[in-house]
BALUMPA-498895 format. One record per residue (C-alpha): x, y, z; residue in one letter; residue number from 1. Coordinates in nm, 2 decimals, m for minus. Example, Ala and Ser with C-alpha at 12.3 -4.5 7.8 and 13.67 -1.06 7.14 Angstrom:
BEGIN
site c1->1.23; c2->m0.45; c3->0.78; bamar->A; migu->1 .
site c1->1.37; c2->m0.11; c3->0.71; bamar->S; migu->2 .
***
This chain:
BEGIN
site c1->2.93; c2->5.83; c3->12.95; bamar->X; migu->1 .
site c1->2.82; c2->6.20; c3->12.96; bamar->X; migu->2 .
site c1->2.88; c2->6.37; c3->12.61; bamar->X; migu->3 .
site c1->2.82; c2->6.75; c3->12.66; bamar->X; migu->4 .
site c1->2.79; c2->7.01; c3->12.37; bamar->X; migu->5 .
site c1->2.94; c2->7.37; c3->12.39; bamar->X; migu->6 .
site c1->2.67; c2->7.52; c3->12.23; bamar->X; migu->7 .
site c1->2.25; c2->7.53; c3->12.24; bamar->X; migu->8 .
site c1->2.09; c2->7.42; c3->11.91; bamar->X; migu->9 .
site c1->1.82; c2->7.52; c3->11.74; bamar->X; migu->10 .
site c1->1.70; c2->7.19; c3->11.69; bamar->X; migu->11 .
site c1->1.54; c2->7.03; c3->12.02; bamar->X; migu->12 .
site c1->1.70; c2->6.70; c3->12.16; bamar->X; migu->13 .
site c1->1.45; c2->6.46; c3->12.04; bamar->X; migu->14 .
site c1->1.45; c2->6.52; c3->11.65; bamar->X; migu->15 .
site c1->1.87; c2->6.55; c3->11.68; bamar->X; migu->16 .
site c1->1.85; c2->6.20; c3->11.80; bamar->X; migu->17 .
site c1->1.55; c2->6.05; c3->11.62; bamar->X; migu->18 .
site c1->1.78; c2->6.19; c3->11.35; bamar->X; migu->19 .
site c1->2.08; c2->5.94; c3->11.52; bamar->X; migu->20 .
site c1->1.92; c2->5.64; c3->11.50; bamar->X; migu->21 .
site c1->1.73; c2->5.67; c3->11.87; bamar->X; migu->22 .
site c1->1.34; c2->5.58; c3->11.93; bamar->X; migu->23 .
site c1->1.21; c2->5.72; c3->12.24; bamar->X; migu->24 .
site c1->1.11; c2->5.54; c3->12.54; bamar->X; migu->25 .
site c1->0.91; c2->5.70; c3->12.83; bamar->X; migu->26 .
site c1->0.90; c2->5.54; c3->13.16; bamar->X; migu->27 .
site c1->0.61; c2->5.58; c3->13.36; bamar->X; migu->28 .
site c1->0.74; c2->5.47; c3->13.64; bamar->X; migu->29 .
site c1->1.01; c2->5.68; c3->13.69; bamar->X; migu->30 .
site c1->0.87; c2->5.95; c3->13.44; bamar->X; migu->31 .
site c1->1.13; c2->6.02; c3->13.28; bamar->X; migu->32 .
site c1->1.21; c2->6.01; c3->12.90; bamar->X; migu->33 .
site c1->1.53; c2->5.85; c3->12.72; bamar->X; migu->34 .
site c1->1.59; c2->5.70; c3->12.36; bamar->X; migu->35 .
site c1->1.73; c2->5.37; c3->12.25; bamar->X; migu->36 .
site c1->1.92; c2->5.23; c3->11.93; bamar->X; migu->37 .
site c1->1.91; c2->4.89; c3->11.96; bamar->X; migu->38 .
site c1->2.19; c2->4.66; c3->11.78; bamar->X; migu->39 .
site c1->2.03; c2->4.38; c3->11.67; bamar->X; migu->40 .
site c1->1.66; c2->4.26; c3->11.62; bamar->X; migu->41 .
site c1->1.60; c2->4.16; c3->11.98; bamar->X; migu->42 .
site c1->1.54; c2->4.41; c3->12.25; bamar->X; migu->43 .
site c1->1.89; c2->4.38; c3->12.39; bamar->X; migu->44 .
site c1->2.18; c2->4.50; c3->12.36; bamar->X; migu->45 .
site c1->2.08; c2->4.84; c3->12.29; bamar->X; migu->46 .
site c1->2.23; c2->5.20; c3->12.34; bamar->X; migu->47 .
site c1->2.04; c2->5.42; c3->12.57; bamar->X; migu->48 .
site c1->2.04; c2->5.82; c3->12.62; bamar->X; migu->49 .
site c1->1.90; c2->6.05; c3->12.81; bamar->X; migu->50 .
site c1->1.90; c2->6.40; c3->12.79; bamar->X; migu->51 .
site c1->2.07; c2->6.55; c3->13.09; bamar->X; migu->52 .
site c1->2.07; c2->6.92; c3->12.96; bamar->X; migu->53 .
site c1->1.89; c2->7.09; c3->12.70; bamar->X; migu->54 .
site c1->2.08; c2->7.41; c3->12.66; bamar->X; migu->55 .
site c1->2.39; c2->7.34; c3->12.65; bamar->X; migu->56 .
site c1->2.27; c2->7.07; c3->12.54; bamar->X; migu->57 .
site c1->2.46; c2->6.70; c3->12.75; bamar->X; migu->58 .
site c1->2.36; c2->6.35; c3->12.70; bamar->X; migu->59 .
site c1->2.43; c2->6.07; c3->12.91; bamar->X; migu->60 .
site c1->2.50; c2->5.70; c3->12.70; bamar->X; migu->61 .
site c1->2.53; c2->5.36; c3->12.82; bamar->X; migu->62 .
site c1->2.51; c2->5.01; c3->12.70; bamar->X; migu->63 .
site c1->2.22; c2->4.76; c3->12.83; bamar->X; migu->64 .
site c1->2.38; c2->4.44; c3->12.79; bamar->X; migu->65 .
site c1->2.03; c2->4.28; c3->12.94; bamar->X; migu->66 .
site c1->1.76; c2->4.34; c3->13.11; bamar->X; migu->67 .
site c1->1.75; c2->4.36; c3->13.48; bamar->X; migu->68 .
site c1->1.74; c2->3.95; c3->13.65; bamar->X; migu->69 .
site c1->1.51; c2->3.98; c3->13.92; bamar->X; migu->70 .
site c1->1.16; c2->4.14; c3->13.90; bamar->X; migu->71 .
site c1->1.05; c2->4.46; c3->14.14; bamar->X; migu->72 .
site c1->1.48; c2->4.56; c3->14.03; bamar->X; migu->73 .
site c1->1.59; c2->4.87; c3->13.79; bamar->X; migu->74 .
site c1->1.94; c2->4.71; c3->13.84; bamar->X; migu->75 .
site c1->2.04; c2->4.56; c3->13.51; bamar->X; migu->76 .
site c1->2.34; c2->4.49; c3->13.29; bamar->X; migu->77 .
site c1->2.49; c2->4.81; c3->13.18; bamar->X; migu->78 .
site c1->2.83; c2->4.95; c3->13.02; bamar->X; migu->79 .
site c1->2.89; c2->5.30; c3->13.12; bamar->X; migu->80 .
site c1->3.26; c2->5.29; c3->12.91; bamar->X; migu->81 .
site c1->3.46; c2->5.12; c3->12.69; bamar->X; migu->82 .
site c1->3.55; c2->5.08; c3->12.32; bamar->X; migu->83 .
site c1->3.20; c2->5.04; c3->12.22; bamar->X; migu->84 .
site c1->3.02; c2->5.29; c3->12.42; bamar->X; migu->85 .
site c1->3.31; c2->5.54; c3->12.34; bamar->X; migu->86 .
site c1->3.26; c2->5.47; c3->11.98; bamar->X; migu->87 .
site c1->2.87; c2->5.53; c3->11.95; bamar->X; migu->88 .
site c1->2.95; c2->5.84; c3->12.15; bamar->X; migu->89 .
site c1->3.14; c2->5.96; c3->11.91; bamar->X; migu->90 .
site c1->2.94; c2->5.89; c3->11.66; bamar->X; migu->91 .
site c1->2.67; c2->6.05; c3->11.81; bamar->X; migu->92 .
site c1->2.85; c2->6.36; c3->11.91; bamar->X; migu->93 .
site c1->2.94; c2->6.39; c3->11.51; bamar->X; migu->94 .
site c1->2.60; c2->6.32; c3->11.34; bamar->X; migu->95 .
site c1->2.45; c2->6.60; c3->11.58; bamar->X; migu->96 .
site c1->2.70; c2->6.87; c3->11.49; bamar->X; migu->97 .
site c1->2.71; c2->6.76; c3->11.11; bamar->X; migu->98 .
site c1->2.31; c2->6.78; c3->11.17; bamar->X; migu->99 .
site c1->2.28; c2->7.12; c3->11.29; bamar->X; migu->100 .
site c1->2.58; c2->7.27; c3->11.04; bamar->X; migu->101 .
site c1->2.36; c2->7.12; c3->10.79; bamar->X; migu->102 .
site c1->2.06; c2->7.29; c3->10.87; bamar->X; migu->103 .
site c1->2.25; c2->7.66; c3->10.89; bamar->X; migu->104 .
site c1->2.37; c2->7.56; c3->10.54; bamar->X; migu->105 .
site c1->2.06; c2->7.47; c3->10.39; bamar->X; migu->106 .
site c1->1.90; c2->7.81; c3->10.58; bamar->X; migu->107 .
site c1->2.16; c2->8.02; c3->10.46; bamar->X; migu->108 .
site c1->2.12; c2->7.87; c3->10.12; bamar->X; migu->109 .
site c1->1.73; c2->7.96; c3->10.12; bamar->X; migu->110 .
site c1->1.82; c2->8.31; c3->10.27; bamar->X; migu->111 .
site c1->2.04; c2->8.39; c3->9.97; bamar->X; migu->112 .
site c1->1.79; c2->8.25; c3->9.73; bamar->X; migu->113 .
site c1->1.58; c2->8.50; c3->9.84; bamar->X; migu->114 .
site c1->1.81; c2->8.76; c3->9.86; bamar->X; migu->115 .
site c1->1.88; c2->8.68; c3->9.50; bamar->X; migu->116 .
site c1->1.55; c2->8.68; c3->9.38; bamar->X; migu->117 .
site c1->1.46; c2->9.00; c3->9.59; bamar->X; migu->118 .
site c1->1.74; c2->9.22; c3->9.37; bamar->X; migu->119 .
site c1->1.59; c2->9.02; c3->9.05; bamar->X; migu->120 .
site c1->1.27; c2->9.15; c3->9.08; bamar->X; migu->121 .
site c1->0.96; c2->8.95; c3->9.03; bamar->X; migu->122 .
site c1->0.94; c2->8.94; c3->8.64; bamar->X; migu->123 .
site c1->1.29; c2->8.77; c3->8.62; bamar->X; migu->124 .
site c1->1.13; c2->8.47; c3->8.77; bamar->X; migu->125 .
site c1->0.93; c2->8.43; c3->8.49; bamar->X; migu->126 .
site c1->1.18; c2->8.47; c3->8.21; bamar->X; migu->127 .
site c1->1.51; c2->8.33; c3->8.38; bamar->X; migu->128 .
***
């Protein structure tokens, strides 16, 4: 399930979703990187992403039910929709957005702290 943004961030992919819940994974085989959130101690299930675009940014999510059966196969055991993998995409998709809208708040709280102390001068700091 692909779940695209309107908008670039000024936060890079990676700490948006380390942020999420996701650990990333690197395959050197295929050399590529994604990030997983497994749901439960084992290795699988587990919720993997990977980042399709940066800017806008668009993430692709599916559900590995197992790992692939035979070896020498990348086939495995995946759900690419559904209840689930609709749910944790929306989840996602809201815990990014609240992420960045909570970085601009906190930077545009610093930015009129200051402002503020700019107008104050530097003795008010002492004595305020």
């Amino acid at each position: 399930m692909n779940i695209p943004f309107k908008k670039t961030f000024t936060t890079n992919s990676e700490v948006l979703l380390r942020r999420a819940g996701y650990a990333r994974q690197e395959d050197k085989r295929m050399q590529k990187i994604s990030y997983f959130r497994s749901l439960t101690t084992q290795h699988f299930p587990k919720f993997h992403i990977y980042v399709e675009n940066e800017a806008p940014l668009e993430l692709s999510l599916h559900l590995d039910q197992k790992p692939h059966s035979y070896d020498g196969q990348r086939a495995h055991v995946g759900e690419y929709d559904g209840n689930t993998v609709r749910a944790e995409a929306l989840r996602v998709y809201n815990l990014i957005l609240g992420q960045e809208s909570e970085v601009r708040s906190q930077e545009s709280e610093k930015k009129e702290k200051e402002e503020s102390d700019e107008k104050e001068g530097w003795l008010s700091r002492w004595f305020s």
